[in-house]
N, C-alpha and C positions, 0 to 999 in steps of 0.2 A: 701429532705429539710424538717426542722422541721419547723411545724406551730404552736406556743403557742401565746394566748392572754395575754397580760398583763392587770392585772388589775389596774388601776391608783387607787392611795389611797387616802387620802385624803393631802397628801403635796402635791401629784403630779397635783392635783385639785389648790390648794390654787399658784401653782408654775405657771400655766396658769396665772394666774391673771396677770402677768408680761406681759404679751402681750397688756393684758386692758391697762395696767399704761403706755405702751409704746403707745398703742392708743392714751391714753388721752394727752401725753406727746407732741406728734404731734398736736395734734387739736389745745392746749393751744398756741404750738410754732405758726403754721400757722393761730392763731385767725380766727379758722374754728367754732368756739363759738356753739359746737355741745358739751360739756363736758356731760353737764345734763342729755342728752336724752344719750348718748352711757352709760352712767352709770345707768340710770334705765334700760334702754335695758341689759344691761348684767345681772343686777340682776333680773331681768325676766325670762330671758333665762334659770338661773340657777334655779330660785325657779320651772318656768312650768316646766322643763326637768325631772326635781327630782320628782315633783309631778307627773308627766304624766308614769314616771318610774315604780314609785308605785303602780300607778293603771292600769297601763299594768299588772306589774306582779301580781296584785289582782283576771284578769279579766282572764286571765291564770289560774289561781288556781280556778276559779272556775267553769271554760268551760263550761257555759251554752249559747243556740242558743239567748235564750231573750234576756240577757244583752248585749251580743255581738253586737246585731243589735239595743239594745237602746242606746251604744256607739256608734257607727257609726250614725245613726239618729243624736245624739245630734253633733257630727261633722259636718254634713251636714248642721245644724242648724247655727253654728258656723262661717260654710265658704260660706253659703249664705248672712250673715248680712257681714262679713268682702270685700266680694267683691260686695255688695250695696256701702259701706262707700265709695268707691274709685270711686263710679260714680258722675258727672259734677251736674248734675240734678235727683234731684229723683222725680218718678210720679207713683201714685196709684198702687197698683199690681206689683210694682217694686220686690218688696223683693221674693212673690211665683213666679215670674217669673225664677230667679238666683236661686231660690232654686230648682226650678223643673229642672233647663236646670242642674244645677251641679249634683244632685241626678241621671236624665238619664245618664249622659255623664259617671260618677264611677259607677252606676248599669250595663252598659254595659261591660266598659272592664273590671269590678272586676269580672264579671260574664265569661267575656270570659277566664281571665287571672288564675283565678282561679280554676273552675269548667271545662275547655274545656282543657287547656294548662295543670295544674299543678293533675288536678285532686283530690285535697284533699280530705279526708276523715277519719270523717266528713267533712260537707260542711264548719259548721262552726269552724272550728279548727283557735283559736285564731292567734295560731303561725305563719301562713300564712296570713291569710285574715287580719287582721289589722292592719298589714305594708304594707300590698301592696295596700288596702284601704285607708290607711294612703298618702300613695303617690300619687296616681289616685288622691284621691280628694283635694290635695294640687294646685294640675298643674291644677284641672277643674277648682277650683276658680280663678286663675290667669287665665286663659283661659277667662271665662266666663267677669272678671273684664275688663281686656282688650279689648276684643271686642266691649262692651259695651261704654266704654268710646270711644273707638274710631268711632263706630256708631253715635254716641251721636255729638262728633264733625265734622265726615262727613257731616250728615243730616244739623248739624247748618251751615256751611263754604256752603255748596251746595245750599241753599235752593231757592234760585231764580230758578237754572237749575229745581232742583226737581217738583215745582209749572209751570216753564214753561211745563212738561211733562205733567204734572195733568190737565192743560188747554188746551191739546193737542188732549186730550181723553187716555192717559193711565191710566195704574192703578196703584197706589202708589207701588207694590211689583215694578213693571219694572223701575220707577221712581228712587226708592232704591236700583239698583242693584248692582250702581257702590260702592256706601256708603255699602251696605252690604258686597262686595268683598274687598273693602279695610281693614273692621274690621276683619272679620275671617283673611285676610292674616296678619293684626298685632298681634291675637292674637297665628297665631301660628308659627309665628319669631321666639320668642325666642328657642321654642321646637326644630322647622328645623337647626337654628344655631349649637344648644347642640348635636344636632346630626351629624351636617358636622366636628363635632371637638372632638368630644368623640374618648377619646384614645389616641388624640393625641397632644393637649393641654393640655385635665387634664383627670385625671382617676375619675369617677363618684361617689359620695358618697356611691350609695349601693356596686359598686361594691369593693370599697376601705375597705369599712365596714366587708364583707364580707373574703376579704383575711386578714387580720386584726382579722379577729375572727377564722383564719385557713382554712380555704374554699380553695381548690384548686384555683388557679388562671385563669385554663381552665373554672374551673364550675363556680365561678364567672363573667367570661365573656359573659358565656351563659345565665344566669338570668340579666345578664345585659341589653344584646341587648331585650330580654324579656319585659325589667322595660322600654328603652327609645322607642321601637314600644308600648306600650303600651301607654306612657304617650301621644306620638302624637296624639292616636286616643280618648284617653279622651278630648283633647284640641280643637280637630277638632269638635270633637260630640257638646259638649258643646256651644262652639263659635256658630254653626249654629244653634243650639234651643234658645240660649238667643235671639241670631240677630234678627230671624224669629218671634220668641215671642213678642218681645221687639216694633219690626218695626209697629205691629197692632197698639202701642199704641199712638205712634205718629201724627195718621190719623186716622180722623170721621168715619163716616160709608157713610158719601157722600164724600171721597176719599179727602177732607181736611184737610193739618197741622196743628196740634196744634202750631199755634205759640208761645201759653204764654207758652208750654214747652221748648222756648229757650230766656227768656227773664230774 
């Protein structure tokens, strides 16, 4: 079988639009009164994607170790304030908290996935390490966001049981166990779902990309299963270091809740 990409041109760009206008076309009918935002969302879409294009293929051409990891840094920068924004409550030490549990969570598997599994070489060869970087640290912030929020609402909905334990004589970790297990298990839902149904609901963006750009279909499925054992274990990392981080901050140092953190 022949594998050729096609390059879309620019009518072929402008001819998508019809799908916006079919969007919009629905919203307006069902007065889902979303017109504004899908239309700045789209042209968002379009201007980062082009721009991000660009300087992908800038940072390619100029394959050096610095910029690479001052890319990636400012990403990490990026996707720790964007999964702050999505939490309930925010408190002191918030923001290097999500930044350090996401930066661990992509420093491990970009290190494992790249250097242990695919072997590159160079270490920092653009080509590999900032898509797959790219991806690791998309699912950590979702990971990390999640968790968090849902932390945030266990501790508040529990908090009698919680303070009953702390007047018990335990200590705040054992208090929070259950609130701790609840959030890692919501944040990593979505991940276990995507994987009980990969294949055979839908076919995966990298891997679709991938044969699409001529990639055998076999080998595409082997960097696939690759890319969703990956992402689980950034998701997992993640979630347990914000949780664990995070939970200090809700309690003293004489084992009591902050309560104006839920007020």
């Amino acid at each position: 079988m022949n594998y050729n990409l096609h390059d879309p041109g620019m009518t072929d760009m402008l001819l998508t639009g019809l799908l916006v206008l079919l969007t919009l076309t629905l919203s307006v009918w069902e007065r889902v009164e979303l017109e504004r935002k899908l239309i700045i969302a789209s042209f968002r879409t379009v201007v980062q994607l082009i721009m991000v294009g660009y300087i992908i293929e800038y940072i390619f051409h100029l394959n050096r170790w610095y910029i690479i990891l001052f890319a990636l840094s400012f990403m990490v920068l990026i996707a720790a304030q964007a999964a702050v924004a999505q939490q309930k409550k925010k408190f002191k030490g918030l923001y290097g908290l999500m930044g350090f549990s996401i930066f661990i969570g992509t420093f491990l598997t970009t290190f494992t996935v790249t250097f242990v599994i695919f072997k590159i070489d160079p270490w920092y060869n653009p080509v590999y390490l900032i898509p797959l970087a790219g991806m690791i640290l998309g699912n950590s912030m979702n990971g990390g966001a999640l968790a968090g929020e849902r932390f945030y609402s266990e501790v508040n909905s529990g908090m009698d049981r919680i303070e009953t334990l702390l007047i018990l004589g335990h200590d705040y970790k054992f208090a929070c166990k259950d609130a701790k297990r609840e959030a890692v298990r919501a944040a990593m839902i979505p991940t276990i779902n995507s994987m009980m149904t990969v294949g055979i609901v839908a076919l995966p963006g990298m891997m679709t990309g991938q044969i699409l750009a001529g990639v055998h279909p076999v080998v595409a499925t082997k960097y696939q299963i690759i890319v969703m054992l990956m992402l689980a274990a950034t998701v997992t990392i993640t979630a347990v270091i914000f949780v664990n981080l995070s939970m200090c901050r809700y309690f003293t140092k004489e084992q009591q809740l902050k309560k104006f953190l839920f007020t």
